[in-house]
C-alpha positions as CSV (number, residue, x, y, z in Angstrom):
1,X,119.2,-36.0,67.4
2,X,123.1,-36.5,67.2
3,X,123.4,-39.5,64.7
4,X,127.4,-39.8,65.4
5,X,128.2,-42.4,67.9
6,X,129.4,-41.0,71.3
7,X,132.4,-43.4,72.5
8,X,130.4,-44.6,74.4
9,X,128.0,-46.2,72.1
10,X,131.3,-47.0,70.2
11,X,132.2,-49.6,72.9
12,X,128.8,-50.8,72.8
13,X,128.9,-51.7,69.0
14,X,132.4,-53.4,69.6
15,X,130.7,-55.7,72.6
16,X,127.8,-56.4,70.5
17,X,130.3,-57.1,67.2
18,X,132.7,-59.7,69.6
19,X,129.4,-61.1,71.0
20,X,127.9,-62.3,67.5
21,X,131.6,-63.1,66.5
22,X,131.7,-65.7,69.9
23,X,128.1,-66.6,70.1
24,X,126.5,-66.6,66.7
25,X,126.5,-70.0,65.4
26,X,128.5,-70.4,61.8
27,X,125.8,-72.8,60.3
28,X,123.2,-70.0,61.6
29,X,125.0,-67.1,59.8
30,X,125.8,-69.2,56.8
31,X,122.3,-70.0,56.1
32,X,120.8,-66.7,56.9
33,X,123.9,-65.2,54.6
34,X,122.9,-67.7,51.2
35,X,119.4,-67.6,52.1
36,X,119.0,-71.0,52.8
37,X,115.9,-72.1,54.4
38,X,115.4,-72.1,58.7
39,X,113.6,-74.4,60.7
40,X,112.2,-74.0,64.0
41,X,115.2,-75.4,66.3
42,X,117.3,-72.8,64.7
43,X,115.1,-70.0,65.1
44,X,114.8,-71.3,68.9
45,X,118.8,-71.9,69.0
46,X,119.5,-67.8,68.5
47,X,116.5,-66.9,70.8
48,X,118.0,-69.1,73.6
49,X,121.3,-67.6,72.8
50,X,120.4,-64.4,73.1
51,X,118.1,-64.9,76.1
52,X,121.2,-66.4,78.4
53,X,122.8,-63.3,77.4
54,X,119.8,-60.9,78.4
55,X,119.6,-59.1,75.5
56,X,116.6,-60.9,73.9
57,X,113.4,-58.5,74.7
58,X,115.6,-55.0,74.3
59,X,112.5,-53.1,74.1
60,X,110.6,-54.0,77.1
61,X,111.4,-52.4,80.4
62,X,114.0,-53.7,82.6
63,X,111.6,-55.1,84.8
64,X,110.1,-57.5,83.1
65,X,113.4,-58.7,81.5
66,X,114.5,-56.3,79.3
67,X,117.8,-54.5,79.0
68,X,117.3,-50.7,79.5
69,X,119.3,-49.8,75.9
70,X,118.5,-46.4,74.4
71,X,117.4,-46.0,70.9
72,X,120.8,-45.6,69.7
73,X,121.8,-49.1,71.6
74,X,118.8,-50.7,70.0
75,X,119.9,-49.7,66.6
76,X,123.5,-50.8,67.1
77,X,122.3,-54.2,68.1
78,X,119.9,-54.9,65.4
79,X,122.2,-53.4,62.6
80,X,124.9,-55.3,63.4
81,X,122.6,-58.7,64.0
82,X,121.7,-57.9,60.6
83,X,125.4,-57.2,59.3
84,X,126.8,-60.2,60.8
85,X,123.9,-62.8,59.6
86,X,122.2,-63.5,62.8
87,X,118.5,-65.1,62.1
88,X,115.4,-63.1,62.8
89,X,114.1,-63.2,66.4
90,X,110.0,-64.8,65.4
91,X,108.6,-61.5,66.5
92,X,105.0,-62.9,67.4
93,X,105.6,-63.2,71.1
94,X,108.1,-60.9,72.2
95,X,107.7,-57.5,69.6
96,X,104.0,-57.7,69.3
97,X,102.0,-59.1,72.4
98,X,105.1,-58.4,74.7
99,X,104.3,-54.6,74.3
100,X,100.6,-54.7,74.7
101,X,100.5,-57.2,77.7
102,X,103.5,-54.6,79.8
103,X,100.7,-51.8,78.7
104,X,97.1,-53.5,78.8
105,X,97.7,-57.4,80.8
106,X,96.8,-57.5,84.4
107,X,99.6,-58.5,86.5
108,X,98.5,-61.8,86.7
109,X,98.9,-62.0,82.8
110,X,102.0,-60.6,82.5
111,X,103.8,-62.9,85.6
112,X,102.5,-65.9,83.6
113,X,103.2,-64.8,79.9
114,X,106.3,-62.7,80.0
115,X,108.5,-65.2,81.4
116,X,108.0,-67.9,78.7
117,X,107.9,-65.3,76.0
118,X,111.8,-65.2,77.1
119,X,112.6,-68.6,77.8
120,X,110.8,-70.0,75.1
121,X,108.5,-72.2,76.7
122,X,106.0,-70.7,74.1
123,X,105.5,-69.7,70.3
124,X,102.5,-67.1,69.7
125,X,101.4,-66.5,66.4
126,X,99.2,-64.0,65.3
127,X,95.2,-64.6,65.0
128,X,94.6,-60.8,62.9
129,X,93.7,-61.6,59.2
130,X,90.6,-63.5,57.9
131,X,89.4,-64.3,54.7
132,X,88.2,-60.6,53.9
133,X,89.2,-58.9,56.8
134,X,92.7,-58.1,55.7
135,X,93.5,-54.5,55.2
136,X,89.9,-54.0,56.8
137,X,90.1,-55.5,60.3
138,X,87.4,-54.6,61.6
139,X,85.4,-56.0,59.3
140,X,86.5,-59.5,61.0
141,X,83.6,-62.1,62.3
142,X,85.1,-64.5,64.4
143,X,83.0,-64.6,67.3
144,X,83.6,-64.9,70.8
145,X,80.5,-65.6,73.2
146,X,81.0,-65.6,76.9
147,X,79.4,-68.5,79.0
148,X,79.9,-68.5,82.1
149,X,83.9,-68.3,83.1
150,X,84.6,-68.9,79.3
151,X,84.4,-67.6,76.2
152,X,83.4,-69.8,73.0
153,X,84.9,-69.0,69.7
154,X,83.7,-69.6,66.0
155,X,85.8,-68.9,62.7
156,X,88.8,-68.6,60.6
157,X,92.3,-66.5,60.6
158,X,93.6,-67.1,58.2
159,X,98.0,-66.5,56.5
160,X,98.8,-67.3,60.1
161,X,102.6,-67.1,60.0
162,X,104.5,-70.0,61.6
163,X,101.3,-70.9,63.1
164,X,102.2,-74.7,62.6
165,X,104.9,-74.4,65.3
166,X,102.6,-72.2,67.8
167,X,101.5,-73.7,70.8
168,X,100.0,-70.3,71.6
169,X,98.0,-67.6,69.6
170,X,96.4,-64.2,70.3
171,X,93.2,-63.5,68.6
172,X,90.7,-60.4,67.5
173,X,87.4,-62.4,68.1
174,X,84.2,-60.0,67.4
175,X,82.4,-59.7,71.3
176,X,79.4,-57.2,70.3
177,X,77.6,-57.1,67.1
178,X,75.1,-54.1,68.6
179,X,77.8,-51.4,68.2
180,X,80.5,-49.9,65.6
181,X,82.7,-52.7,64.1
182,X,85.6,-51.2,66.0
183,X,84.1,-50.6,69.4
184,X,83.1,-54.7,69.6
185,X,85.9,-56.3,69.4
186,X,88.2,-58.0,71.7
187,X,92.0,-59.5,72.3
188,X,92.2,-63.2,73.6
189,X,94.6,-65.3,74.0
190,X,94.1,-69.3,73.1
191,X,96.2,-72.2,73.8
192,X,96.3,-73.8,70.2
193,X,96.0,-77.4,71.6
194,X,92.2,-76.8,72.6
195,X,89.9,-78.9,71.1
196,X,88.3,-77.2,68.1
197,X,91.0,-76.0,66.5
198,X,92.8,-77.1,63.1
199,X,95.8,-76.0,61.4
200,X,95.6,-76.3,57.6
201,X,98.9,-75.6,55.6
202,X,99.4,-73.0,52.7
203,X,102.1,-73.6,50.6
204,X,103.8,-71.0,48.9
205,X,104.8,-70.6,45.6
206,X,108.4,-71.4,46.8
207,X,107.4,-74.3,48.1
208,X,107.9,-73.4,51.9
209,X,105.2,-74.5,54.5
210,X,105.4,-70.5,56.0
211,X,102.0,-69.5,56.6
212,X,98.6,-71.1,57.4
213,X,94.9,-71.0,58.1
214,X,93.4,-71.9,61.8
215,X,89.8,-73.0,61.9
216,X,88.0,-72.0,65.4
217,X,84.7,-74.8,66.0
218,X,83.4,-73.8,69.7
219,X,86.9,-73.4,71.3
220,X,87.0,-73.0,74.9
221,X,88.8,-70.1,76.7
222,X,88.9,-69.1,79.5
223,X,87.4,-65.4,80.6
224,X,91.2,-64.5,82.2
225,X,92.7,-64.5,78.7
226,X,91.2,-61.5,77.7
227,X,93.2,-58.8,77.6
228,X,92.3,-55.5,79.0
229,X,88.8,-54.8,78.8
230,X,85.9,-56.8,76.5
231,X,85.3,-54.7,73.4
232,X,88.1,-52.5,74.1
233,X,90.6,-55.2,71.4
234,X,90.7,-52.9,68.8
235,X,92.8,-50.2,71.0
236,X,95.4,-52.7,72.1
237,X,95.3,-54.1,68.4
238,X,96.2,-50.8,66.8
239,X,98.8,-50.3,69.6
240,X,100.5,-53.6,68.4
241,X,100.1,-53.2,65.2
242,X,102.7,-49.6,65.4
243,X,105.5,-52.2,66.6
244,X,105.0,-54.5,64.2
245,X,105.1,-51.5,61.2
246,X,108.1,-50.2,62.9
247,X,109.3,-53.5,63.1
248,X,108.8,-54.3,59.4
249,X,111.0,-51.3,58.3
250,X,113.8,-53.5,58.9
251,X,116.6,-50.9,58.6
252,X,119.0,-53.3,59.5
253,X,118.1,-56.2,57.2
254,X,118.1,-53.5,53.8
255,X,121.6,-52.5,55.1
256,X,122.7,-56.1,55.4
257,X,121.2,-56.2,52.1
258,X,122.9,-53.4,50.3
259,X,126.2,-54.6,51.4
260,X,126.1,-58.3,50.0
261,X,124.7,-56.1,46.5
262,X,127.4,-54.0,46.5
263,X,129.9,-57.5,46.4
264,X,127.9,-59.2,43.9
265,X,127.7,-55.9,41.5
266,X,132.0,-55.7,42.0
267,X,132.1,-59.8,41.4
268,X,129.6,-59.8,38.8
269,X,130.8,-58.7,35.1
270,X,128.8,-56.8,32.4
271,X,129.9,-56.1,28.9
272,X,133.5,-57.0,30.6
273,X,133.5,-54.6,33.0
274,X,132.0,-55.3,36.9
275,X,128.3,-54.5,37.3
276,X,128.7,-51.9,39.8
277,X,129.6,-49.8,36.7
278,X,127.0,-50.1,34.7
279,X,125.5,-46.6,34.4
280,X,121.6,-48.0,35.1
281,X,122.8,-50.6,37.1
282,X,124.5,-48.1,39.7
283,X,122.2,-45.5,39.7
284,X,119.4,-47.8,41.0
285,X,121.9,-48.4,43.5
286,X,122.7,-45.3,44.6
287,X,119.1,-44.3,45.1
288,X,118.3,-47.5,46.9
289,X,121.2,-46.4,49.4
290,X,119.7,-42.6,49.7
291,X,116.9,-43.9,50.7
292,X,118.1,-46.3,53.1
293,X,119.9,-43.8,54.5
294,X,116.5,-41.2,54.8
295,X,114.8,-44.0,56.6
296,X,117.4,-44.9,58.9
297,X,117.2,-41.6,60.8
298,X,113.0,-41.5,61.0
299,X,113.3,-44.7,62.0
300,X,116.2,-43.4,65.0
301,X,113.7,-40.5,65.5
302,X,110.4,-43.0,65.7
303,X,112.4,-45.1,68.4
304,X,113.3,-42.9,70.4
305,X,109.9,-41.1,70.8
306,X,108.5,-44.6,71.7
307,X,111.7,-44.6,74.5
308,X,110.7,-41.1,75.9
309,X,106.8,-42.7,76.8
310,X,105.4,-41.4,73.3
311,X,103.8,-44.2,71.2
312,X,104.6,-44.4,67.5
313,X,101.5,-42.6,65.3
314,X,101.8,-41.7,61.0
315,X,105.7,-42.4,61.1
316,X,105.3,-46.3,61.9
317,X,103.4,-46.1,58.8
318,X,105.9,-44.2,57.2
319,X,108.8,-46.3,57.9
320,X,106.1,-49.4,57.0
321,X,106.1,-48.0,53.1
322,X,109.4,-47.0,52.9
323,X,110.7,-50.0,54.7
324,X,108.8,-52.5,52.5
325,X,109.9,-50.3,49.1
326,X,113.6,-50.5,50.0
327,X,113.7,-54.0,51.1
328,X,112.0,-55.0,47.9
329,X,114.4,-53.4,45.5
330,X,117.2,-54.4,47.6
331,X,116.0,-57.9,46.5
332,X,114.8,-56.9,43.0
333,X,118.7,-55.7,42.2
334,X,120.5,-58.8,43.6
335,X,118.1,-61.5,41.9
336,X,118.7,-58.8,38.9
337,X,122.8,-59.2,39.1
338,X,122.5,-62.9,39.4
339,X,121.0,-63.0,35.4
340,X,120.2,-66.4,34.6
341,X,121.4,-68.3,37.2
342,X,118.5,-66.7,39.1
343,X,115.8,-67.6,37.0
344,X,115.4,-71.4,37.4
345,X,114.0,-72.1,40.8
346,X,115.2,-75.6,42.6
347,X,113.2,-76.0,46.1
348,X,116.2,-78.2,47.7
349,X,118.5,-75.3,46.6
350,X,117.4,-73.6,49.6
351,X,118.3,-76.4,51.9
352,X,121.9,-76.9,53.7
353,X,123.7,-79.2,51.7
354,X,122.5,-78.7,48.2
355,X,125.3,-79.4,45.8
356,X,125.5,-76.1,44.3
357,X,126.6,-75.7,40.7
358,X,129.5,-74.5,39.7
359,X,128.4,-72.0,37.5
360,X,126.4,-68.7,38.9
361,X,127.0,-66.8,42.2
362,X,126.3,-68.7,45.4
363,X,123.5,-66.7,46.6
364,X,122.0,-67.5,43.3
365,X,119.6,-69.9,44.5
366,X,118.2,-68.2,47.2
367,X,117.4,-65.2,45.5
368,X,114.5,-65.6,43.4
369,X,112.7,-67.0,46.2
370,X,113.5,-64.0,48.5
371,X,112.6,-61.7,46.3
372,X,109.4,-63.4,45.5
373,X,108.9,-64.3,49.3
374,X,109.3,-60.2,50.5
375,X,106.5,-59.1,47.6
376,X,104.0,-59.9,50.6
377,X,105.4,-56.9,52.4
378,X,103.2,-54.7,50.7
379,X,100.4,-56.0,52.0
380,X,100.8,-58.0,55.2
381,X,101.2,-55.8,58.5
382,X,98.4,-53.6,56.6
383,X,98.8,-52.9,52.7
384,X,100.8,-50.0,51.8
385,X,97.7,-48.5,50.0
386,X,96.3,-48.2,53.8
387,X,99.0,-47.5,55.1
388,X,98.7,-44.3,53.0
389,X,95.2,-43.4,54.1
390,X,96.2,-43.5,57.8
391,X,99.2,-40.9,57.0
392,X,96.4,-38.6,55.1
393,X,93.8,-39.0,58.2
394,X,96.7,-38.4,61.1
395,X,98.6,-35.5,59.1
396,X,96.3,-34.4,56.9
397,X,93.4,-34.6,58.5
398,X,91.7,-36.2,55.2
């Protein structure tokens, strides 16, 4: 594919840059920019923002809300979100189960759950993991037992992201235990106030309250939040799961990255000189950027094979490793060029308001937290180690 801009798609990226300068809120951008920590009404702030404009779901069809862009447009929008310090849309409701209800949902579903996917009227989290059943899914034993016009579900997900601000979750539950652990599994989706379920926190070793485990006791739902067909779950779940590895590439956020390195490493000195000259220094660098620039085109290619009707396959597992690698020694080099000032960790540092010392860089004190934060890519979305054994069994036929 042509990767030079037609004009075009020139005028697009000039609409999308005056938009974020116009709409994007400063204190938004200037937290996301020191890496300061966001709470829910800002995270719901940018996703109203964007939704008034009608360029929230980009990737769903145009009749359910979305905004018809090409690949090219999607990338242009993201990268410059990224560039200009725009929060992270939570990708729970509309990257994940967006998708798979437009695909698998009755009509009925997706009339009722599209719609306040956009306006916000709910936050979904994700009911995949359990304790065990990580990497190996289908190994999971929550249970879900139909009586009657419901279902009644038993047991634990557990690293549930954001789940403490979800009023909504969708769920593998195991629905047959007579066939192969793939083929009895199902996708529900549970309203999170039902009686049965609890929340408990797990704190992080930066102190933030990000992820969680939800305990199922005989929870109540109702037979029309299944998805697609009983037993048929682990289909739809490996369709979403090629979004969110796609997803976690984050092209955009690595070349957001790169730039504020590139500033530090001319601010910062070494040996009386700026850091960008140090020999080691900008070699890492300079590989970090090669690569960057390798996965920005798969991941150009891998979008616009999922725009043509195709559906991602080994290269949203590709662009998952990758991805993840980058991102991480994007981090690794910035909490690198920040020396000592790095090192001690302060949990209100992260805050909005935090008197900062005068000493150090000012992204110092977000960035041994972020790079501690992003070693969980490796493993969440499916470890990188299986991500590796799904590119040998596709390609290779290992």
């Amino acid at each position: 594919m042509d990767l030079q801009f037609t004009p075009e798609e020139q005028a697009f990226r000039a609409e999308v840059q005056a938009f974020l300068k116009d709409q994007l809120p400063a204190d938004l951008s200037h937290k996301v920019q020191r890496g300061l920590h966001l709470g829910k009404q800002d995270l719901e702030r940018w996703h109203a923002i964007l939704n008034q404009r009608g360029w929230l779901a980009n990737h769903w069809p145009k009749e359910w809300g979305g905004t018809g862009w090409s690949a090219v447009e999607k990338y242009i929008f993201e990268n410059e979100c990224a560039m200009a310090g725009a929060p992270r849309i939570v990708p729970f409701g509309l990257s994940m189960l967006g998708p798979v209800l437009i695909k698998y949902g009755s009509e009925e579903q997706k009339k009722q759950w599209l719609p306040r996917i956009l306006n916000g009227d709910d936050w979904w989290c994700q009911g995949y993991s359990e304790p065990g059943s990580g990497s190996d899914l289908a190994s999971l034993k929550t249970t879900a037992v139909r009586e009657g016009d419901h279902y009644i579900v038993n047991g634990q997900k557990t690293w549930t992201t954001l789940g403490q601000h979800a009023n909504m979750i969708f769920c593998l539950v195991r629905t047959n235990r007579e066939v192969k652990a793939q083929s009895g599994i199902s996708f529900l989706l549970i309203d999170m106030n039902t009686p049965g379920i609890e929340v408990r926190p797990i704190i992080l070793l930066d102190g933030e309250h990000e992820v969680n485990e939800v305990f199922f006791t005989d929870v109540k739902v109702p037979v029309a939040n299944l998805v697609g067909e009983q037993d048929k779950g682990w289909t739809y779940a490996k369709y979403l799961l090629t979004y969110e590895r796609t997803n976690i590439a984050g092209v955009g956020l690595s070349t957001a990255g790169l730039e504020k390195l590139k500033a530090i490493a001319q601010r910062v000195q070494c040996n009386g000189q700026p850091l960008a000259q140090d020999p080691l220094f900008a070699a890492r660098m300079a590989k970090v950027e090669i690569e960057l620039e390798n996965m920005r085109t798969t991941n150009l290619r891998v979008i616009a094979a999922v725009e043509g009707g195709g559906v991602p396959g080994a290269e949203s597992s590709m662009l998952k490793i990758r991805g993840t690698q980058i991102r991480q020694e994007v981090l690794s080099l910035i909490r690198r060029a920040m020396g000592p000032y790095a090192a001690p960790y302060v949990e209100a540092a992260l805050y909005d308001g935090y008197a900062q010392p005068a000493i150090g860089e000012p992204e110092a004190a977000g960035a041994a937290a972020a790079y501690f934060n992003n070693r969980k890519q490796s493993i969440f979305g499916g470890s990188n180690e299986i991500q590796r054994n799904i590119i040998s069994k596709m390609i290779l036929g290992l």
